[in-house]
C-alpha positions in Angstrom: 0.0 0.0 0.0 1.2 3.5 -0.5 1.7 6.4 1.5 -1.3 8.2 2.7 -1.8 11.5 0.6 -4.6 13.7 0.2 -5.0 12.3 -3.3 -5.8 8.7 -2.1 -8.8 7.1 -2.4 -9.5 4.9 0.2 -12.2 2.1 0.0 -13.3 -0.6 2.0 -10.9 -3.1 2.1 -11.1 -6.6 0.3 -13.1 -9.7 3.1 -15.1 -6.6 4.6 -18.4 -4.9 4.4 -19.8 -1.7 5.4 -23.2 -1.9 6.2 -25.8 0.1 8.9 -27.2 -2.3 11.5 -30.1 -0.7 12.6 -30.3 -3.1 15.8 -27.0 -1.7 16.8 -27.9 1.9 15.6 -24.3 2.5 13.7 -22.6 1.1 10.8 -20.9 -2.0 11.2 -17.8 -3.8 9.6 -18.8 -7.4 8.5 -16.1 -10.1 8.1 -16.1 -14.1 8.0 -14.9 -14.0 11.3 -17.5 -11.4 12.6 -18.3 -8.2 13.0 -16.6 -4.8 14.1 -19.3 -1.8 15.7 -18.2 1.3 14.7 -18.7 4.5 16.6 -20.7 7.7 14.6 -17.3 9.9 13.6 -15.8 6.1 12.6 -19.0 5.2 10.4 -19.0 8.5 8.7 -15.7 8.3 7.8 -15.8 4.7 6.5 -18.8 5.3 4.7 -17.4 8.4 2.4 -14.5 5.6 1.8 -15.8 4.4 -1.5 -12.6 4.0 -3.7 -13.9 7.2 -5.7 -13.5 10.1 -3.0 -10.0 11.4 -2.2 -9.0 11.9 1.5 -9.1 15.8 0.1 -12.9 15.2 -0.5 -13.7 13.0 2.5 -12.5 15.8 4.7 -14.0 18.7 2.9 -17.5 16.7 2.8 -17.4 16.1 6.6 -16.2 19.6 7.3 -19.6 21.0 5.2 -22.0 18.3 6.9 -21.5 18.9 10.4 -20.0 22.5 10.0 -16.6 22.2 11.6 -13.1 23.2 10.2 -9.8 21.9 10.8 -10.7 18.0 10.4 -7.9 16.2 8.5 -5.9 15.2 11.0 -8.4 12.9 12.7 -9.7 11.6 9.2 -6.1 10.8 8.9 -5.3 9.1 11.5 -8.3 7.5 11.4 -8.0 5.9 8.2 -3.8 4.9 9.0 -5.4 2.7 11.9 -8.4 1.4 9.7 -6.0 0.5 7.3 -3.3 -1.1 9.7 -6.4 -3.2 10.8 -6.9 -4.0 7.3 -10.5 -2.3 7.2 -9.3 -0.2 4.4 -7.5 -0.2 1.4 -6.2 1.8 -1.4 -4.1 1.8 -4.5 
């Protein structure tokens, strides 16, 4: 995997899928193993991760839906951990 740029486009990595559980009231990671319950700022995150949107994009489309500035670092180090766990992916 490459370095982590504004430019990537993260997506959900390959043996997972993103899905909202409405029992659990959040998104939720599915695997063969089992299942991962994401928090709200994770799911939000995860879900703008569709192989298409650049971190640039994912940040600017969080900072305009819940009117706050100065989010890219913690997208960033969000998505580092999600991919160290394997939850994400990109090229």
């Amino acid at each position: 995997m490459t370095e982590l740029t504004t430019a990537t486009r993260p997506r959900v990595g390959p043996g997972f899928r993103l899905q909202w559980e409405p029992v659990q009231d959040c998104h939720v990671l599915l695997y063969p193993e089992g299942m991962v319950k994401l928090n709200g700022s994770a799911g939000e995150i995860m879900k703008r991760c569709d192989g298409e949107r650049s971190v640039a994009a994912i940040v600017e489309d969080l900072e305009k839906a819940f009117s706050a500035q100065g989010l890219e670092p913690d997208v960033r180090a969000f998505i580092e951990l999600a991919a160290k766990q394997r939850w994400l992916a990109w090229d």
